[in-house]
MARNULO-899138 format. One record per atom (N, C-alpha, C, CB): residue in three letters; atom name; x, y, z. Coordinates in Angstrom, 1 decimal, always signed. Glycine has a CB too. Example, Ala and Ser with C-alpha at 12.3 -4.5 7.8 and 13.67 -1.06 7.14 Angstrom:
SITE   resn   name        X        Y        Z
SITE    ala      N    +13.2     -5.7     +7.8
SITE    ala     CA    +12.3     -4.5     +7.8
SITE    ala      C    +13.2     -3.3     +7.8
SITE    ala     CB    +11.3     -4.5     +9.0
SITE    ser      N    +12.8     -2.2     +7.1
SITE    ser     CA    +13.7     -1.1     +7.1
SITE    ser      C    +12.9     +0.0     +7.9
SITE    ser     CB    +14.1     -0.6     +5.7
//
This chain:
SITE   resn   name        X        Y        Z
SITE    unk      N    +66.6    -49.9    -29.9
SITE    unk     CA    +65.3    -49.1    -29.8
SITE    unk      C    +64.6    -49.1    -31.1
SITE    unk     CB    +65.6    -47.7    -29.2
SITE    unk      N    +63.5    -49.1    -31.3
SITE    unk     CA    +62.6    -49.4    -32.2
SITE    unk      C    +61.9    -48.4    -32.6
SITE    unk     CB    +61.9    -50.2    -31.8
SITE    unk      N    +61.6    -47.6    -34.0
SITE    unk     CA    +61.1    -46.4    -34.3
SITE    unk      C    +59.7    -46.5    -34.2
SITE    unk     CB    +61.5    -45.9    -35.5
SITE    unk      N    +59.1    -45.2    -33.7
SITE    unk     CA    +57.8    -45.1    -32.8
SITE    unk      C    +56.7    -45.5    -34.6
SITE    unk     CB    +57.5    -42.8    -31.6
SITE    unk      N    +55.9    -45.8    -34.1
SITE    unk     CA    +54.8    -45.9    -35.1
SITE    unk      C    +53.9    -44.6    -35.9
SITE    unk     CB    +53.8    -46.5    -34.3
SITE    unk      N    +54.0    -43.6    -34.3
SITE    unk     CA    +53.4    -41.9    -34.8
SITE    unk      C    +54.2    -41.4    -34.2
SITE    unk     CB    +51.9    -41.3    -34.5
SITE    unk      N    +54.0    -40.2    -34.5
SITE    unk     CA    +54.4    -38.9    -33.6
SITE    unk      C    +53.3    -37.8    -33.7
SITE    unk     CB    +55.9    -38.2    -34.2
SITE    unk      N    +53.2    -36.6    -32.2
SITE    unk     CA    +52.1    -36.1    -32.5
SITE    unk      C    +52.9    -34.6    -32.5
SITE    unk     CB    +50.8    -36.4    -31.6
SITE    unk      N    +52.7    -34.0    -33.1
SITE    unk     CA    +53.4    -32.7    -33.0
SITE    unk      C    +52.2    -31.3    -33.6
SITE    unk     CB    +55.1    -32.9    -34.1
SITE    unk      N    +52.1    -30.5    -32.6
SITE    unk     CA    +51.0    -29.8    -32.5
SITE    unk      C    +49.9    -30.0    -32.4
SITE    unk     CB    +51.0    -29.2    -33.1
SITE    unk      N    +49.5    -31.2    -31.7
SITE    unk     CA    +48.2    -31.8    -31.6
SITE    unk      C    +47.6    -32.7    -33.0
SITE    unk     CB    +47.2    -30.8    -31.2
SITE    unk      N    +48.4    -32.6    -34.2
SITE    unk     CA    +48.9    -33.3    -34.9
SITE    unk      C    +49.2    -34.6    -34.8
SITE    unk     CB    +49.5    -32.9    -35.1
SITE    unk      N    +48.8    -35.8    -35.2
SITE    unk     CA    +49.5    -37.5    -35.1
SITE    unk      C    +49.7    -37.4    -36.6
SITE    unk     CB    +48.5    -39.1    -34.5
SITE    unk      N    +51.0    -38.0    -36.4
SITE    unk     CA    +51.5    -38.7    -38.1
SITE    unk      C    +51.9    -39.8    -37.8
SITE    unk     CB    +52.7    -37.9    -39.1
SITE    unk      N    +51.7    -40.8    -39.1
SITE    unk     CA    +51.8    -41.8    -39.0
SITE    unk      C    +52.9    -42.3    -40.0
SITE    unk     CB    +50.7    -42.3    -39.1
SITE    unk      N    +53.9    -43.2    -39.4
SITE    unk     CA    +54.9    -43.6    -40.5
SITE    unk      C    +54.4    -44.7    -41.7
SITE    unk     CB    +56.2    -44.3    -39.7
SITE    unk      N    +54.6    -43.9    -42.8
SITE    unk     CA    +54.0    -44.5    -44.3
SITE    unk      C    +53.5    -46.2    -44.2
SITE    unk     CB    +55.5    -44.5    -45.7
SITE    unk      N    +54.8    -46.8    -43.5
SITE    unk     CA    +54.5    -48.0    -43.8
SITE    unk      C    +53.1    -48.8    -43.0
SITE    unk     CB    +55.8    -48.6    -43.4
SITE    unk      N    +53.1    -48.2    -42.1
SITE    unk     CA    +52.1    -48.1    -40.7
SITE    unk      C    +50.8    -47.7    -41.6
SITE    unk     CB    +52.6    -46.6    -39.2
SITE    unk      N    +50.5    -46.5    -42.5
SITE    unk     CA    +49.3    -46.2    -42.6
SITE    unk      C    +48.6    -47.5    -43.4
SITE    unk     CB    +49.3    -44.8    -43.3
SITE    unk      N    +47.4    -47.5    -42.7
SITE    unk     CA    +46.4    -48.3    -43.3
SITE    unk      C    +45.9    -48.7    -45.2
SITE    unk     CB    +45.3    -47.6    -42.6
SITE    unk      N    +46.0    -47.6    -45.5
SITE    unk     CA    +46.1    -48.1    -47.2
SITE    unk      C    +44.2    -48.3    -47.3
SITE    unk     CB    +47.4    -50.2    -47.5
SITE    unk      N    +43.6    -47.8    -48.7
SITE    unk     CA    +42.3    -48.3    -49.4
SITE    unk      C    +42.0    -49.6    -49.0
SITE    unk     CB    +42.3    -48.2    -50.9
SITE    unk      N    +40.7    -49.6    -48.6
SITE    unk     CA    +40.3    -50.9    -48.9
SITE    unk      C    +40.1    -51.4    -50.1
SITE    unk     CB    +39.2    -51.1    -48.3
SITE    unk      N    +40.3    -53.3    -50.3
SITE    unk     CA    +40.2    -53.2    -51.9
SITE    unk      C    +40.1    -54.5    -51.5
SITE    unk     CB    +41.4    -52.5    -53.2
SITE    unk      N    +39.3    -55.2    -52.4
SITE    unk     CA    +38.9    -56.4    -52.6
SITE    unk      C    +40.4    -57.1    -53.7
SITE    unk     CB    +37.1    -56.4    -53.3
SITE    unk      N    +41.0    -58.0    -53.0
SITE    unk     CA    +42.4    -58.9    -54.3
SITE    unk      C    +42.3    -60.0    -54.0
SITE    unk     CB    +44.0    -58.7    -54.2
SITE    unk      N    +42.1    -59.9    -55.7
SITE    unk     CA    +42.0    -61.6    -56.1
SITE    unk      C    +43.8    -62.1    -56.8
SITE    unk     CB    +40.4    -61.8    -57.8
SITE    unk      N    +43.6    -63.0    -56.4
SITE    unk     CA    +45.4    -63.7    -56.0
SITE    unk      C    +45.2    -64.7    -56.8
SITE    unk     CB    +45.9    -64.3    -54.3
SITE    unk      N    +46.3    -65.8    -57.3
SITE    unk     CA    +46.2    -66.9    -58.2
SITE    unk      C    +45.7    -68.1    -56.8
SITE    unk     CB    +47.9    -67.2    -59.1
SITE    unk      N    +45.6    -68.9    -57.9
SITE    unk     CA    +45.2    -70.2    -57.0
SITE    unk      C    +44.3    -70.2    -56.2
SITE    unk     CB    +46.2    -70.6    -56.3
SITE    unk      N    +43.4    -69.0    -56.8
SITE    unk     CA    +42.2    -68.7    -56.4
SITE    unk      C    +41.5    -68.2    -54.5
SITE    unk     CB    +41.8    -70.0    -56.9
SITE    unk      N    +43.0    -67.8    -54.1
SITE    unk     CA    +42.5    -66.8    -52.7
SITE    unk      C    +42.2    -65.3    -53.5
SITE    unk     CB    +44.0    -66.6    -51.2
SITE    unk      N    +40.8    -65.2    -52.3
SITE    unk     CA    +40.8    -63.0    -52.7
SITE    unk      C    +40.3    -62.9    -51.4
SITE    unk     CB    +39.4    -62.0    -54.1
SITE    unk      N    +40.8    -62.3    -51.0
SITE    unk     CA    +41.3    -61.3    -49.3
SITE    unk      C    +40.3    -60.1    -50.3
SITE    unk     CB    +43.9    -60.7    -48.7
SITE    unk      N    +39.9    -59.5    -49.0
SITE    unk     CA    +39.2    -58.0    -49.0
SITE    unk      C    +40.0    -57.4    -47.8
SITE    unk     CB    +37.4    -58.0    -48.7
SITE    unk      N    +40.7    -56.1    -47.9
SITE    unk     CA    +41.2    -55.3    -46.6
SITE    unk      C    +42.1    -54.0    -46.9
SITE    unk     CB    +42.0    -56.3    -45.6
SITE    unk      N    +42.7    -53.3    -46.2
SITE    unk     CA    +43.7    -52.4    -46.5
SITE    unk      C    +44.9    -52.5    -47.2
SITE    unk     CB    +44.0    -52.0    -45.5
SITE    unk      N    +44.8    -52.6    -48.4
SITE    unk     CA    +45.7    -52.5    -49.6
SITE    unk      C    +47.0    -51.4    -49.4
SITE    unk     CB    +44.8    -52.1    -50.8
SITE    unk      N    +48.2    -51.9    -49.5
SITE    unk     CA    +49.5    -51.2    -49.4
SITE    unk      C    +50.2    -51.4    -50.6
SITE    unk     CB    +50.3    -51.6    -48.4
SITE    unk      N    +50.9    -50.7    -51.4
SITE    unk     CA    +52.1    -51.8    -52.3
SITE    unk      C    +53.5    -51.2    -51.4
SITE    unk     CB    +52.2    -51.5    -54.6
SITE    unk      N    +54.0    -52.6    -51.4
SITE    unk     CA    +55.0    -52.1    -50.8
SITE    unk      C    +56.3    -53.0    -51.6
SITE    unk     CB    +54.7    -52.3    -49.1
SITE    unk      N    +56.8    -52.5    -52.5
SITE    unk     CA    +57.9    -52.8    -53.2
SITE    unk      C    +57.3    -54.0    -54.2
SITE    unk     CB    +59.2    -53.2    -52.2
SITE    unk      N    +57.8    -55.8    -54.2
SITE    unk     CA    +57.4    -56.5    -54.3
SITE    unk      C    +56.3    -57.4    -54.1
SITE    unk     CB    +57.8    -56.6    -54.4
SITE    unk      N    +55.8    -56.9    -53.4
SITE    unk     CA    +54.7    -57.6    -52.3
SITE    unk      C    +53.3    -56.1    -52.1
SITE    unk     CB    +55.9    -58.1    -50.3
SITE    unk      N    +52.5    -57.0    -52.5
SITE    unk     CA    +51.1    -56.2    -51.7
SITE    unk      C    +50.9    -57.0    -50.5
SITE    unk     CB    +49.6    -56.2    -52.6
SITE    unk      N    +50.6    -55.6    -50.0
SITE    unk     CA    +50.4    -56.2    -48.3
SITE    unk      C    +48.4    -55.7    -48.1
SITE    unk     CB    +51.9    -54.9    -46.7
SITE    unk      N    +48.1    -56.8    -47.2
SITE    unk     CA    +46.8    -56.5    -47.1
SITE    unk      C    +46.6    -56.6    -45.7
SITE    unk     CB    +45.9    -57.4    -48.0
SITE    unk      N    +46.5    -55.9    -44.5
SITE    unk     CA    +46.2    -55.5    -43.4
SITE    unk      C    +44.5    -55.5    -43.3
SITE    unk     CB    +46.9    -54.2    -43.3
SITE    unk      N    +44.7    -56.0    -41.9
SITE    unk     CA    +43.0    -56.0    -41.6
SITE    unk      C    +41.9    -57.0    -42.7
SITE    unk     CB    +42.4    -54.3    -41.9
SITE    unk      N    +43.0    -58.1    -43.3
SITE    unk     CA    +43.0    -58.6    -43.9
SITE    unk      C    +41.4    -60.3    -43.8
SITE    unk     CB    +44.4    -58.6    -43.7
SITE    unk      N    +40.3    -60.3    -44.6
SITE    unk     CA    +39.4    -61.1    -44.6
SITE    unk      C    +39.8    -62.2    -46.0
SITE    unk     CB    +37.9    -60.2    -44.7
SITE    unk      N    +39.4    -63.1    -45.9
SITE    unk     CA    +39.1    -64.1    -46.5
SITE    unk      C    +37.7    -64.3    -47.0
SITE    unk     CB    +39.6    -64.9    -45.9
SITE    unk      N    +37.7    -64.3    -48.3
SITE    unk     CA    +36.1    -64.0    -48.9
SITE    unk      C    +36.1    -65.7    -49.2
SITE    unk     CB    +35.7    -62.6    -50.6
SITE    unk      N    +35.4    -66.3    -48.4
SITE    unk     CA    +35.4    -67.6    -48.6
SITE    unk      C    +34.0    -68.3    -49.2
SITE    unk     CB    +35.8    -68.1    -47.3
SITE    unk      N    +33.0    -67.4    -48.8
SITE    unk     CA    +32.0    -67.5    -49.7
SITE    unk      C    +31.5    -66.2    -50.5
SITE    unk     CB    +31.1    -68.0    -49.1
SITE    unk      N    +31.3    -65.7    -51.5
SITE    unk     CA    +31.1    -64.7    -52.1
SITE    unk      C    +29.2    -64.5    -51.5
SITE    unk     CB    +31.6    -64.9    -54.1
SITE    unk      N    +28.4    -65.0    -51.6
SITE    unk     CA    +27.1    -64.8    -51.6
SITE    unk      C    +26.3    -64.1    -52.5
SITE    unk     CB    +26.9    -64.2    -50.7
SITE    unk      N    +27.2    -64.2    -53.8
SITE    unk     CA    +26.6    -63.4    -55.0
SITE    unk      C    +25.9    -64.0    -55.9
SITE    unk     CB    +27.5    -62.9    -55.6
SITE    unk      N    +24.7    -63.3    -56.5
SITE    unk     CA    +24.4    -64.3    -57.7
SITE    unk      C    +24.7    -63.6    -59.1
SITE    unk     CB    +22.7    -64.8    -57.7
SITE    unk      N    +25.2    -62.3    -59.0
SITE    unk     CA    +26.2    -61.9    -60.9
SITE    unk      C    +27.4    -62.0    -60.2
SITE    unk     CB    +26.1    -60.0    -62.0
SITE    unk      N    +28.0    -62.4    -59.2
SITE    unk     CA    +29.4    -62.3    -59.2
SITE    unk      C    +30.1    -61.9    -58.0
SITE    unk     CB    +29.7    -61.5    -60.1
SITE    unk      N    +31.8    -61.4    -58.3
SITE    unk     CA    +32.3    -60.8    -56.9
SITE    unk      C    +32.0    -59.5    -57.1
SITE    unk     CB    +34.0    -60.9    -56.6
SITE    unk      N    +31.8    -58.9    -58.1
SITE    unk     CA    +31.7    -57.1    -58.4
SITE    unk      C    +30.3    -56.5    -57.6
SITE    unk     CB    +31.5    -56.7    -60.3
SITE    unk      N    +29.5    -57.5    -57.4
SITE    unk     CA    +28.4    -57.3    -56.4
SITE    unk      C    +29.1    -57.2    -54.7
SITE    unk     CB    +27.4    -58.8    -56.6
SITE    unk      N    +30.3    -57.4    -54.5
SITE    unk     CA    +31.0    -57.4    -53.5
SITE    unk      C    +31.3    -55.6    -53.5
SITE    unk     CB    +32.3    -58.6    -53.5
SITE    unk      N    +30.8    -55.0    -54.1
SITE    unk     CA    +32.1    -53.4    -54.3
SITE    unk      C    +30.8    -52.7    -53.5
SITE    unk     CB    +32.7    -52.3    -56.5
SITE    unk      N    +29.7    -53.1    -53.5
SITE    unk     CA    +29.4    -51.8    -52.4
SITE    unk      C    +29.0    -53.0    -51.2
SITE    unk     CB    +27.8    -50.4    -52.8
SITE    unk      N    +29.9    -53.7    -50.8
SITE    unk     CA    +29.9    -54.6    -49.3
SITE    unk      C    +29.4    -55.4    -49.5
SITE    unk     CB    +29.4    -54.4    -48.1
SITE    unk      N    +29.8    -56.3    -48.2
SITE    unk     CA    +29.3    -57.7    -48.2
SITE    unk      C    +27.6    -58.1    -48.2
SITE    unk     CB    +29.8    -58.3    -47.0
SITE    unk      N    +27.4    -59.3    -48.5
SITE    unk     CA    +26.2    -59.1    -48.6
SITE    unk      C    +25.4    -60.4    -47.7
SITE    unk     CB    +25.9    -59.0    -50.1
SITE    unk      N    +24.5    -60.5    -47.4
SITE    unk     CA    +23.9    -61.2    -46.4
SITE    unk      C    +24.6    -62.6    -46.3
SITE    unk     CB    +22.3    -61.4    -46.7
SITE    unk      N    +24.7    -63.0    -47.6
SITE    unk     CA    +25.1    -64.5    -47.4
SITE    unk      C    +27.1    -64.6    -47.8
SITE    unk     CB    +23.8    -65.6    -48.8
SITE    unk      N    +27.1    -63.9    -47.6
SITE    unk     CA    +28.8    -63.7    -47.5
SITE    unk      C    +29.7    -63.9    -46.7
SITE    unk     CB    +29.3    -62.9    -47.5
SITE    unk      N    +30.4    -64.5    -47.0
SITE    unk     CA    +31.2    -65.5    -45.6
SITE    unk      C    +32.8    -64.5    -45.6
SITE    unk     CB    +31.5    -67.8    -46.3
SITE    unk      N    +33.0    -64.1    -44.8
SITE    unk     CA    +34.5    -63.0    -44.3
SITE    unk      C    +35.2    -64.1    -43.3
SITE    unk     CB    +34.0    -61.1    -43.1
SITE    unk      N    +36.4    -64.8    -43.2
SITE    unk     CA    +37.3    -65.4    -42.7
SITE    unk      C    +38.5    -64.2    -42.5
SITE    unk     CB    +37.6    -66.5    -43.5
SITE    unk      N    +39.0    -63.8    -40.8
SITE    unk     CA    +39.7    -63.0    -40.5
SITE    unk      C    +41.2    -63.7    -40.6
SITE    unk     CB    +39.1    -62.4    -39.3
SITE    unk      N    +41.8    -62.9    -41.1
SITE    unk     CA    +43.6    -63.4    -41.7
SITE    unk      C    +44.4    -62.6    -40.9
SITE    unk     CB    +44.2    -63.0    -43.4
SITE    unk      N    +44.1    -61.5    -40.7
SITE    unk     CA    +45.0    -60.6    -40.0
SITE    unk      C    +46.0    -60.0    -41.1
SITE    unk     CB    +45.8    -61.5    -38.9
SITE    unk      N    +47.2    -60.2    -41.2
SITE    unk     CA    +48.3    -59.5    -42.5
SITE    unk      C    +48.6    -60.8    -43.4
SITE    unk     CB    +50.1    -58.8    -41.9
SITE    unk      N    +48.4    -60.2    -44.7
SITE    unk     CA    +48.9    -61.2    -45.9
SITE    unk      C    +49.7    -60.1    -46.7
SITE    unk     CB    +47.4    -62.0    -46.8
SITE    unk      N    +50.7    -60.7    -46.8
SITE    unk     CA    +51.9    -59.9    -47.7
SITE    unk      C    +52.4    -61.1    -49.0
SITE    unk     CB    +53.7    -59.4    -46.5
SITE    unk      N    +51.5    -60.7    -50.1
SITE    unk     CA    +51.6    -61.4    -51.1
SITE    unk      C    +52.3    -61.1    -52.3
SITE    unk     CB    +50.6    -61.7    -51.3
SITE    unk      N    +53.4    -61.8    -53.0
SITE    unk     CA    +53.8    -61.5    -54.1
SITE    unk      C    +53.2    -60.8    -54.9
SITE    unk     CB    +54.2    -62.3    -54.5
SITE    unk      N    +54.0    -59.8    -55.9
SITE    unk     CA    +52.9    -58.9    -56.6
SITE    unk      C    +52.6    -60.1    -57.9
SITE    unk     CB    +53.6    -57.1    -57.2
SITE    unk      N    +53.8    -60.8    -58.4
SITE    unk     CA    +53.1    -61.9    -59.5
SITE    unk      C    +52.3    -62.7    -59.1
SITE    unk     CB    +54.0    -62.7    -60.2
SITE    unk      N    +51.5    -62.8    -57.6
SITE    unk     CA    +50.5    -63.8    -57.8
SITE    unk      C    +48.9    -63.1    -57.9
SITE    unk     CB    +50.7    -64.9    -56.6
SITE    unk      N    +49.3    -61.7    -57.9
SITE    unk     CA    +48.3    -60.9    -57.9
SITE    unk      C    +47.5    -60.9    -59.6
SITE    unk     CB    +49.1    -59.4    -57.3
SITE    unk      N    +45.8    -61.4    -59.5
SITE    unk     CA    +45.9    -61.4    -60.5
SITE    unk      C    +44.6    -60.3    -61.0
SITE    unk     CB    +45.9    -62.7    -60.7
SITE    unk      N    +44.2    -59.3    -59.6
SITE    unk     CA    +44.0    -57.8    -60.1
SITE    unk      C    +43.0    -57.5    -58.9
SITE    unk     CB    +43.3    -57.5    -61.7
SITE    unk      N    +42.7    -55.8    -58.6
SITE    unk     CA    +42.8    -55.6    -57.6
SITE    unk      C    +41.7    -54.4    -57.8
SITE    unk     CB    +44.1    -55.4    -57.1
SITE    unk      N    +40.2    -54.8    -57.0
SITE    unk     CA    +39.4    -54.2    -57.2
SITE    unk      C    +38.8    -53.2    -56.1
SITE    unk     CB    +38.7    -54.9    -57.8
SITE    unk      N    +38.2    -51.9    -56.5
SITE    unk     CA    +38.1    -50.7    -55.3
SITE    unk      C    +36.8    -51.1    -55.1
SITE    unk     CB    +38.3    -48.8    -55.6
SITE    unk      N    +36.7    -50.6    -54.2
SITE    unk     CA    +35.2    -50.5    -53.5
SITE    unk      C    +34.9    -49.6    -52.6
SITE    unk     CB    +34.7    -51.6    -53.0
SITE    unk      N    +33.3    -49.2    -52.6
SITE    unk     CA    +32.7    -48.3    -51.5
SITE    unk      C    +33.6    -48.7    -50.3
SITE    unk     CB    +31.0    -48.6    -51.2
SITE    unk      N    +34.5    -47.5    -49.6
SITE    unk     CA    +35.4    -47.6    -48.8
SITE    unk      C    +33.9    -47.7    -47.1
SITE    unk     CB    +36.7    -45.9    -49.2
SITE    unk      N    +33.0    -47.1    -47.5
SITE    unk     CA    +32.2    -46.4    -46.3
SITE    unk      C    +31.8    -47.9    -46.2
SITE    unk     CB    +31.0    -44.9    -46.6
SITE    unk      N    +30.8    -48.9    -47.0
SITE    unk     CA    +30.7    -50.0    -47.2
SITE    unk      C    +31.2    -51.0    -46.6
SITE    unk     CB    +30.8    -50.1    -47.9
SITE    unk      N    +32.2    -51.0    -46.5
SITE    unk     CA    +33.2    -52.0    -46.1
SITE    unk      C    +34.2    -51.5    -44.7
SITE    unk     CB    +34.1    -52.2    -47.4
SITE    unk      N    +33.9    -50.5    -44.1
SITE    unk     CA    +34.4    -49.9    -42.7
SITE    unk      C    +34.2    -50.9    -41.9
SITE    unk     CB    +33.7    -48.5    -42.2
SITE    unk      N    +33.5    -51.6    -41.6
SITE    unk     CA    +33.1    -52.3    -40.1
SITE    unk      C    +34.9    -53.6    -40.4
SITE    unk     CB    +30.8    -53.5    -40.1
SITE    unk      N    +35.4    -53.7    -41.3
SITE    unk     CA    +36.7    -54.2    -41.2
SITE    unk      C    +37.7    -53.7    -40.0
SITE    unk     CB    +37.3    -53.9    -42.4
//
């Protein structure tokens, strides 16, 4: 038997740590993938849930134009879960959380 995901206790739901969703955060990875989505660390590995592929940025100063959301000409490729080594992580940027909700 398999442990439940939540429990609700006094009209209360809690959610087991590993389960919770985590900040959205735009990570840029070696070898040049950066996923945007719900950021976890989870031991050796960041995990990214709800996970996009920024395959075209649509920027013209950059990805940091990405922190308050995507922008017209921005291309999102859906991944689903990427659980990436933390050494290939090569840094991990926040952004307007409200911005980036429709994930």
């Amino acid at each position: 038997m398999s442990a439940p995901d939540s429990i609700k206790i006094d009209d209360v739901e809690y959610v087991r740590k590993e389960m919770a969703p985590g900040d959205i955060k735009i990570v840029v990875l070696d070898r040049g993938f950066i996923y945007v989505g719900n950021v976890v660390d989870e031991s050796e590995f960041i995990v990214i849930r709800n996970a996009r592929n920024i395959r075209v940025w649509g920027t013209s100063k950059g990805l940091g134009e990405l922190v308050g959301g995507p922008l017209a000409k921005t291309v999102l490729d859906t991944v689903g879960t990427v659980r990436a080594p933390k050494r290939a992580l090569i840094s991990l940027i926040d952004v307007e959380q409200s911005k980036w909700q429709s994930l």
